[in-house]
C-alpha positions in Angstrom: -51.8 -1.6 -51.8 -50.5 -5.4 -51.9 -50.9 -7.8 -49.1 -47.5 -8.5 -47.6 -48.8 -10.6 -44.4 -51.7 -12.6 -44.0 -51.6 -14.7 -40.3 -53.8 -17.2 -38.7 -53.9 -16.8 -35.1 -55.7 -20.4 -33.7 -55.9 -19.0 -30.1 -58.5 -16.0 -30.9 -59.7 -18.1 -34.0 -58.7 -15.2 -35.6 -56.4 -13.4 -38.4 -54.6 -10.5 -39.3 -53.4 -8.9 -42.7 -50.7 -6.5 -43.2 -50.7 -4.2 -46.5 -48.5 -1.9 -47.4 -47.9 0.4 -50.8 -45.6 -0.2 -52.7 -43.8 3.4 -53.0 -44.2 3.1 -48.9 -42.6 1.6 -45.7 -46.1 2.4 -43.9 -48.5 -0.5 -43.3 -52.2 -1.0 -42.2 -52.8 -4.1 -40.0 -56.3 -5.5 -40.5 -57.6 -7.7 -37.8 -60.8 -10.4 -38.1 -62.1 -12.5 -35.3 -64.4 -15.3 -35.4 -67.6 -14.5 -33.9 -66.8 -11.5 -32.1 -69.5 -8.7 -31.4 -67.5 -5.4 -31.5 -67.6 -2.6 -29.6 -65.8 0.2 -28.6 -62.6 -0.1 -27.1 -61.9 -3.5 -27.6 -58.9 -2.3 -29.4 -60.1 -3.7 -32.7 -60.7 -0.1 -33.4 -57.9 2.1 -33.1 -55.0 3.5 -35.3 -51.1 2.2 -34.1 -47.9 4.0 -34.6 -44.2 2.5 -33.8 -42.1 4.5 -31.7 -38.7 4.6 -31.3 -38.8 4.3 -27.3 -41.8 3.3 -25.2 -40.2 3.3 -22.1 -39.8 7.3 -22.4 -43.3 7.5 -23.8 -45.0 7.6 -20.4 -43.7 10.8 -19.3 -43.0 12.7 -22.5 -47.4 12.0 -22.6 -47.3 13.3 -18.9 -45.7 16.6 -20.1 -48.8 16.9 -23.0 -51.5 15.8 -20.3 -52.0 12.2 -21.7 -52.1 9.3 -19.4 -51.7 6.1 -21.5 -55.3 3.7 -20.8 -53.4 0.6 -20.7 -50.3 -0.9 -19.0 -47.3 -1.4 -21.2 -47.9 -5.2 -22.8 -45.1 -7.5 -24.0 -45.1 -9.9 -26.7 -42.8 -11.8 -28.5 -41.6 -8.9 -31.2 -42.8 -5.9 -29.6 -44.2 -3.6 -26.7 -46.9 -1.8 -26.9 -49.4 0.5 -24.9 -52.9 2.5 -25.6 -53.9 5.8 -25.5 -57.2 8.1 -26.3 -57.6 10.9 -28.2 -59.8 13.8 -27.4 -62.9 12.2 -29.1 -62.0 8.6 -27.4 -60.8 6.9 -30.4 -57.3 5.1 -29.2 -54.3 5.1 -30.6 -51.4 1.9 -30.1 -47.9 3.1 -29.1 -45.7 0.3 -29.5 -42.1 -0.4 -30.2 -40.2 -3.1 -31.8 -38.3 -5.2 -29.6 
């Protein structure tokens, strides 16, 4: 694994690294915020996947019995929205914009 990010984010006083393999185009996103007590769903502890379309998401989830937890959020680069598994553990949709 090398570190191909590594960002400051002043708002959350806060930071994020990306790292990726190098025989890979998969990453791992590792988040850190300053004096933070964790817990459970504050979406510091789930697993993300990009997906081609997140505006179809929605219903193809329907079809499969999975109501997404979150609206759909906007940012800059991307859209993204939050799900649960069966065991509660949520899992990031989100697509590049």
């Amino acid at each position: 694994m090398r570190l191909t990010s590594r960002v400051k984010v002043p708002e959350t006083k806060g930071e994020f690294a990306t790292v990726r393999p190098a025989d890979s185009d998969h990453h791992i996103e590792i988040n850190w915020y300053e004096g933070q007590d964790y817990r459970s769903g504050d979406e510091l502890d789930h697993i993300a996947f990009e997906i081609a379309d997140l505006t179809a998401a929605p219903s193809e989830l329907a079809k499969k019995g999975i109501t997404p937890i979150s609206n759909t959020r906007e940012s800059k680069n991307s859209r993204c929205t939050y799900i649960t598994d069966p065991s509660g553990i949520w899992k990031e949709l989100y697509e590049k914009t």
